[in-house]
C-alpha positions as CSV (number, residue, x, y, z in Angstrom):
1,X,6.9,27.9,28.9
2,X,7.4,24.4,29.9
3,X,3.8,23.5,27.9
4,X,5.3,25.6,24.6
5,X,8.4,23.2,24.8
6,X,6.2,19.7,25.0
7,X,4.3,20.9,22.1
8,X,7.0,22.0,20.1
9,X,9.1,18.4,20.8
10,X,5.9,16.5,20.1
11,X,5.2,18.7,16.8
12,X,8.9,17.9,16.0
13,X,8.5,14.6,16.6
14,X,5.4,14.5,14.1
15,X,7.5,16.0,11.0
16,X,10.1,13.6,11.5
17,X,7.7,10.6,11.6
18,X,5.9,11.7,8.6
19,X,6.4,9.7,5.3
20,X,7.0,12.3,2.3
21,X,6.1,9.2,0.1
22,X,2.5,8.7,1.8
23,X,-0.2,8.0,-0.7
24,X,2.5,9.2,-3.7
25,X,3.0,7.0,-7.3
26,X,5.1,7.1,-9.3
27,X,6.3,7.2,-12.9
28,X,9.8,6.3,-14.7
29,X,11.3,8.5,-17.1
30,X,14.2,6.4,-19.5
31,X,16.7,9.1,-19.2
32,X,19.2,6.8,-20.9
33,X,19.7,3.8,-22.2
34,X,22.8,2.1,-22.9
35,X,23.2,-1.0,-25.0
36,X,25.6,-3.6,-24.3
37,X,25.6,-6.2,-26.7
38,X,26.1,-9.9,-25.0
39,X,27.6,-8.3,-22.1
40,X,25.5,-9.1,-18.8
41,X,26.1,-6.7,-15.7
42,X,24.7,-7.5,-12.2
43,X,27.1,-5.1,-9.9
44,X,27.6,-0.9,-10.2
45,X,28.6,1.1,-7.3
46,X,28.5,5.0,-6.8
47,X,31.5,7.5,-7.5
48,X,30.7,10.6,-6.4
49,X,27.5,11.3,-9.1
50,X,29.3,8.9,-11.3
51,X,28.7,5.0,-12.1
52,X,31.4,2.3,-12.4
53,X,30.0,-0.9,-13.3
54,X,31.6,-4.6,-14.1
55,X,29.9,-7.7,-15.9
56,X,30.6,-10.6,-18.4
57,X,32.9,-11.1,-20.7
58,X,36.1,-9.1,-17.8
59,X,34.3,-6.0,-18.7
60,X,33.9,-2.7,-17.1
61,X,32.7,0.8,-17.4
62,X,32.2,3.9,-16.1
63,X,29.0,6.9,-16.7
64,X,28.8,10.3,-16.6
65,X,25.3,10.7,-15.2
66,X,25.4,14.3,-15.8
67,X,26.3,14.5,-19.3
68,X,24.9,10.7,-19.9
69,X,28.0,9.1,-21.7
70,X,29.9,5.8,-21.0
71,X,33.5,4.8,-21.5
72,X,33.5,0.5,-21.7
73,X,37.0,-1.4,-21.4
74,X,37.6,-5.6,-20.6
75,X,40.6,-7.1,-19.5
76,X,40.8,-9.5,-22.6
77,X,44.4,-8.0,-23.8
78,X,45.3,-9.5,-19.9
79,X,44.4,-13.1,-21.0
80,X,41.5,-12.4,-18.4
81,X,37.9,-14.7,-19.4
82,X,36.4,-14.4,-15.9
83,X,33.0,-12.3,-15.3
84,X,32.7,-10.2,-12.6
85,X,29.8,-9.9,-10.1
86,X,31.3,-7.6,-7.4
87,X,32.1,-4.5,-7.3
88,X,33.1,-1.5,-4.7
89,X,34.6,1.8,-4.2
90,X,36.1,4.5,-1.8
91,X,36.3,7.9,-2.7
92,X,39.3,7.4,-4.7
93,X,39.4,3.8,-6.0
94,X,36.8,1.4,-7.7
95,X,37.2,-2.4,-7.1
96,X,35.9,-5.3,-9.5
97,X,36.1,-9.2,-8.2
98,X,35.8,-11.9,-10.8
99,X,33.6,-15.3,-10.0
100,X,35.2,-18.8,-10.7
101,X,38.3,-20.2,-10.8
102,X,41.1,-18.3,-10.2
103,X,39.4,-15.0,-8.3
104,X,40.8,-12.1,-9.3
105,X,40.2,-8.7,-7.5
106,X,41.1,-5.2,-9.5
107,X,41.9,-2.0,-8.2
108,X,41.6,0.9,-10.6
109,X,44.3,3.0,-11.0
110,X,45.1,6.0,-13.6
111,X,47.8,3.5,-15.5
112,X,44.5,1.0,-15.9
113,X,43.6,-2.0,-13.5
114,X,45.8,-3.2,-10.9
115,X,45.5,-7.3,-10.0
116,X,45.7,-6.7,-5.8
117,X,44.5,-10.5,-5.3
118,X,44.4,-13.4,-6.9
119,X,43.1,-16.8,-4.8
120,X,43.2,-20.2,-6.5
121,X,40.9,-22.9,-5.7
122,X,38.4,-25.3,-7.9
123,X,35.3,-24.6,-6.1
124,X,36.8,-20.6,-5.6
125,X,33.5,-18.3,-6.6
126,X,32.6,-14.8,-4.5
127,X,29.7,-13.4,-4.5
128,X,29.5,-10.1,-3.1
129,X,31.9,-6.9,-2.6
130,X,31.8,-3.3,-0.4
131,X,33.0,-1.1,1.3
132,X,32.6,-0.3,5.2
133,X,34.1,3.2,4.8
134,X,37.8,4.9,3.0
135,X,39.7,1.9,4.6
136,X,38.0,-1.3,5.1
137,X,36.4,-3.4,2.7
138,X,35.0,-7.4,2.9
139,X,34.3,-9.3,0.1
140,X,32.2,-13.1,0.8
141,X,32.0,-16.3,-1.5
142,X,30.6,-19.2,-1.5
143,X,31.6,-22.0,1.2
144,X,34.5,-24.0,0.7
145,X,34.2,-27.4,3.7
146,X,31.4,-25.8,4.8
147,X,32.5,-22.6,5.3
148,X,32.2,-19.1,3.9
149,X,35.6,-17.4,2.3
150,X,35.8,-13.9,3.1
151,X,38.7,-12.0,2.5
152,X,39.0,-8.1,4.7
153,X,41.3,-4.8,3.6
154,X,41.8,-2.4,6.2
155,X,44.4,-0.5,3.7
156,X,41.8,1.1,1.2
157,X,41.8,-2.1,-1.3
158,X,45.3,-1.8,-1.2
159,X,46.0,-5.6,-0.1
160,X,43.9,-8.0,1.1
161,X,43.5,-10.6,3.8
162,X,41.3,-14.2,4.1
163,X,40.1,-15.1,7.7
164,X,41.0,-18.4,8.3
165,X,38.8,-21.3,8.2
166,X,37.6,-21.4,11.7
167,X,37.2,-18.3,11.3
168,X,34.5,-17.8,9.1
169,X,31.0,-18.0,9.2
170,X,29.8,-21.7,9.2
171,X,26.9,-23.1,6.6
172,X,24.9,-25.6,5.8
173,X,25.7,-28.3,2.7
174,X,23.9,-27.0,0.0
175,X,23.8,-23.6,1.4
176,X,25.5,-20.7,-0.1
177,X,25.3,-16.7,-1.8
178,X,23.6,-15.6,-4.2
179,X,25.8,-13.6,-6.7
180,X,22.4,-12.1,-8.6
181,X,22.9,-8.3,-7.7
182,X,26.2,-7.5,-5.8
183,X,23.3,-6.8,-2.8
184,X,23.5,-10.1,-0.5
185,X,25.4,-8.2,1.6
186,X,24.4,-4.6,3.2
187,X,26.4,-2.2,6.0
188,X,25.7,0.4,8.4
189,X,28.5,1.9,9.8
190,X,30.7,-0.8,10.8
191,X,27.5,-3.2,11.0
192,X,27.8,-6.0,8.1
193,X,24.5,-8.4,6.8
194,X,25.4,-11.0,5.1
195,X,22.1,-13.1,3.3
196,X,22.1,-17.1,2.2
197,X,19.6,-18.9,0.3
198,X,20.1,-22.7,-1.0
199,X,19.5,-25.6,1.2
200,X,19.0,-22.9,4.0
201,X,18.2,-19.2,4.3
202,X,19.8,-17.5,6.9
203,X,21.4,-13.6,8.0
204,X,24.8,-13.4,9.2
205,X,26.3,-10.7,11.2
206,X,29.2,-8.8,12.0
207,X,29.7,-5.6,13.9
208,X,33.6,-5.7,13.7
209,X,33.8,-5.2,9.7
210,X,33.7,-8.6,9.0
211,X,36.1,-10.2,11.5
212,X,34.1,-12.2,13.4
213,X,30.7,-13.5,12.4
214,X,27.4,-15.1,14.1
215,X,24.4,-16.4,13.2
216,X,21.2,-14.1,13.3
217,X,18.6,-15.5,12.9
218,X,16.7,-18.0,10.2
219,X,15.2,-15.8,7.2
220,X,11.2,-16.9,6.7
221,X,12.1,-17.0,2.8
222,X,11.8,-19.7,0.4
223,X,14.2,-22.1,1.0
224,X,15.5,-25.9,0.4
225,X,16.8,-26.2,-2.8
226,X,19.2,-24.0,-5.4
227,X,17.4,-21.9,-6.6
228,X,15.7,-20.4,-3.1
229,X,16.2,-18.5,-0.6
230,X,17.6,-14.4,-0.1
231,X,18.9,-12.8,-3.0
232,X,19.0,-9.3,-2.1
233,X,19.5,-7.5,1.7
234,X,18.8,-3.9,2.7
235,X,18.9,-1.7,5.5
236,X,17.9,1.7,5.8
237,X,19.5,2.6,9.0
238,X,20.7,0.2,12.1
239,X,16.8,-1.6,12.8
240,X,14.6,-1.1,9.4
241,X,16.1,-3.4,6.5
242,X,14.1,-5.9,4.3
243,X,15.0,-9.2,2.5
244,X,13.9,-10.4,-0.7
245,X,14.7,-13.3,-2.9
246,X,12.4,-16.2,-3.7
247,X,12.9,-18.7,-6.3
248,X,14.4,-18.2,-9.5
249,X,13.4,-20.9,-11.3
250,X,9.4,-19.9,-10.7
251,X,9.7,-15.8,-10.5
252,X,5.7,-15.7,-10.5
253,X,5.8,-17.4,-7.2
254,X,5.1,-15.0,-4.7
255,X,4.7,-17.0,-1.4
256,X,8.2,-16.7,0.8
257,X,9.6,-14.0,-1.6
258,X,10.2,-10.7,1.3
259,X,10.0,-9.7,4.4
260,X,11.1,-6.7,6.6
261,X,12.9,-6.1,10.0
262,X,12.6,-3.6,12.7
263,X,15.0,-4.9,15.2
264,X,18.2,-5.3,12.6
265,X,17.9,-9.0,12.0
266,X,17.0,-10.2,15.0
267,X,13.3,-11.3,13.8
268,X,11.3,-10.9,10.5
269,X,8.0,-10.4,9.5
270,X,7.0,-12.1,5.7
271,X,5.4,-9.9,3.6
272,X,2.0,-11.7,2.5
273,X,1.7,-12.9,-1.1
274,X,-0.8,-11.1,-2.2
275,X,1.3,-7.7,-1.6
276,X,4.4,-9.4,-2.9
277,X,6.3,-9.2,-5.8
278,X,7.5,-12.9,-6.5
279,X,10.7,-13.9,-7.0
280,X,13.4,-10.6,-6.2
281,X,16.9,-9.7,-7.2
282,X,17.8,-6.4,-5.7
283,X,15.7,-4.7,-4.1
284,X,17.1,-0.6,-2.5
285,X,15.7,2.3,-0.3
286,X,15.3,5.6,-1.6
287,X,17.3,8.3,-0.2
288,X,16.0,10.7,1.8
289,X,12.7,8.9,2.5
290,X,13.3,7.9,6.2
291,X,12.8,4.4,5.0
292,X,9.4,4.8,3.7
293,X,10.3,4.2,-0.3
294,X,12.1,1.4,-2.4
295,X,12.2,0.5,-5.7
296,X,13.0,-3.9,-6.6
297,X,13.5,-5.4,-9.6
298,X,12.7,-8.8,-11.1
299,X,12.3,-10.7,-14.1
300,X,9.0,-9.7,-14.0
301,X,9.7,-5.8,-13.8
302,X,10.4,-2.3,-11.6
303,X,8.2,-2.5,-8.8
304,X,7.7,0.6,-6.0
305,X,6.7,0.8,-2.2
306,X,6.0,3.5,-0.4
307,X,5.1,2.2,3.0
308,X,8.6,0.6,4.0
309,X,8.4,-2.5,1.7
310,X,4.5,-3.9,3.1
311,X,2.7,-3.3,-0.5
312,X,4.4,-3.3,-3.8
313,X,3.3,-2.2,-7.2
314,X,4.5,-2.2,-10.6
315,X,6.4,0.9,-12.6
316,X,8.0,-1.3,-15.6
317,X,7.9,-4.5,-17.3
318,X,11.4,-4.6,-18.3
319,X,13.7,-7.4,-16.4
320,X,16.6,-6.0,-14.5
321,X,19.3,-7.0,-12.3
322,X,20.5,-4.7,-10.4
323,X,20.0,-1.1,-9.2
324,X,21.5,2.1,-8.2
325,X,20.1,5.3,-6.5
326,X,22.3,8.4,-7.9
327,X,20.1,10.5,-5.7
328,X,16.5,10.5,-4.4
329,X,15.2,11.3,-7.8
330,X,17.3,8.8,-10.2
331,X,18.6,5.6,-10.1
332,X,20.4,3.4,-12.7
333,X,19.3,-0.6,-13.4
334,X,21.6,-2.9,-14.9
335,X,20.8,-6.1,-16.6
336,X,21.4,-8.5,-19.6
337,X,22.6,-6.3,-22.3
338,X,21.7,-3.0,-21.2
339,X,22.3,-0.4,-18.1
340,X,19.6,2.3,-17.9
341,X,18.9,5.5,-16.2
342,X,15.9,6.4,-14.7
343,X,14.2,9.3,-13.8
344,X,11.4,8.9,-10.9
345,X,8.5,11.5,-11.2
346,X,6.3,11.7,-8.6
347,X,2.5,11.8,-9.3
């Protein structure tokens, strides 16, 4: 009996190790495509099976992925001229935060968009926006006297909070976040990541949603002036993540661009640049494959792994932004004028 056991825990074992995307391509099906004219989105979070999205120009929207419509609104009637980069939701609320000066944070509500904070400084600008679970929620900008602003809810968006100065994590001059995709930051559980390119590339980290912060470790990106360093962070579970980025100014430059993690943060190993994509803006795991399969995107197109981020190849030329899974089999991009979704078909 005791031999039965040990070969049914190591054939177990097997299953769960085996990668459903091993030696698998795959195509993209445009299920979708939406057109939105001068209107650039780089943020959409999930609710439920639904999308709710926020760009340039204070406008937002929300799709029906199942029937395929979209209902677009702005803030303009408000007096509001600020783009948003950020967004976030809980089960029963979606959030949108505005860049520049003043930052203006929106709760959805059914009487239309509630203003629950407003912050007030010339060099004001946040970057990123989520949501740890139904109550608590972090939202990171850029550093004011060298240091980051990040503002906490632990009240479901309701209000908000900003650590103090001493408080927050410490940078570099010249370092800071990139607000490209809305993905700088990533969570598991009450674990936050928080990535920083400019003058220095580095991961920050927080197991206490966001109230106190330490250095992890130096990111082996591109790094050392503007427009370098990490652009997008992802973590499939509490060790695997990966880190892309580059340089945005030279998106063909592929040396410095990614690498992945196996021990949450702690150390990195570069992709090579010959399995690279170049310079990255998002880049997200595909659910359900045990960390095997992502898709990125990049001024230079959709681009697929499916051996945990180590070789990368492309599935469309189109630039986008940002993405979105739905579910393991769809996922929507976002980008200068347009929000599509896609359809992945296995070959």
């Amino acid at each position: 009996m005791r031999y039965i056991i040990i070969f049914i825990s190591i054939f177990l074992v097997g299953c769960e190790d085996k990668n459903p995307y091993e030696g698998v391509e795959i195509s993209l099906v445009n299920l979708k495509r939406f057109e939105l004219e001068k209107i650039s989105v780089r943020s959409m979070v999930l609710l439920d099976r639904n999308v709710a999205f926020a760009g340039s120009d204070a406008t937002f929207g929300f799709i029906n992925t199942e029937n395929q419509t979209m209902a677009l609104s702005n803030l303009k009637n408000r007096g509001v001229i600020s783009d948003f980069r950020s967004v976030a939701a809980t089960s029963e609320h979606f959030f949108m935060l505005s860049i520049g000066n003043p930052a203006l944070l929106y709760k959805a509500e059914a009487t239309g968009m509630e203003e629950v904070y407003r912050e007030e400084h010339p060099e004001v600008f946040y970057d990123v926006m989520d949501f740890i679970d139904e109550v608590s929620g972090v939202a990171i900008g850029d550093p004011i006297e060298g240091r980051l602003l990040v503002i906490i809810t632990n009240d479901g968006g309701r209000s908000w909070e900003k650590l103090t100065w001493s408080q927050a994590p410490k940078v570099e001059k010249g370092e800071a976040i990139f607000a490209a995709s809305n993905s700088a930051m990533a969570h598991q559980g009450k674990k936050l990541w928080v990535a920083t390119g400019g003058s220095k590339s580095r991961l920050f980290y927080s197991d206490n949603r966001g109230y106190k912060w330490e250095e992890l470790s130096v990111l082996p990106l591109a790094q050392g002036s503007m427009s370098k360093g990490a652009f997008s962070i992802a973590f499939y579970d509490e060790r695997q993540g990966i880190v892309a980025g580059g340089d945005y100014e030279y998106p063909e430059v592929k040396e410095g661009s990614m690498a992945l993690t196996e021990d949450g943060g702690r150390s990195w190993e570069v992709i090579p640049a010959d399995r690279s994509i170049g310079y990255t803006s998002c880049v997200k795991y595909i659910p359900n494959s045990k960390g095997n399969a992502l898709v990125a995107c990049s001024p230079l197109g959709l681009f697929f792994s499916n051996d945990k981020g180590k070789r990368w190849t492309r599935i469309g030329d189109e630039e986008y932004y940002s993405l979105l899974f739905i579910d393991e089999e769809r996922f929507v991009a976002s980008g200068n004028g347009k929000i599509s979704i896609f359809k992945i078909v296995k070959k």
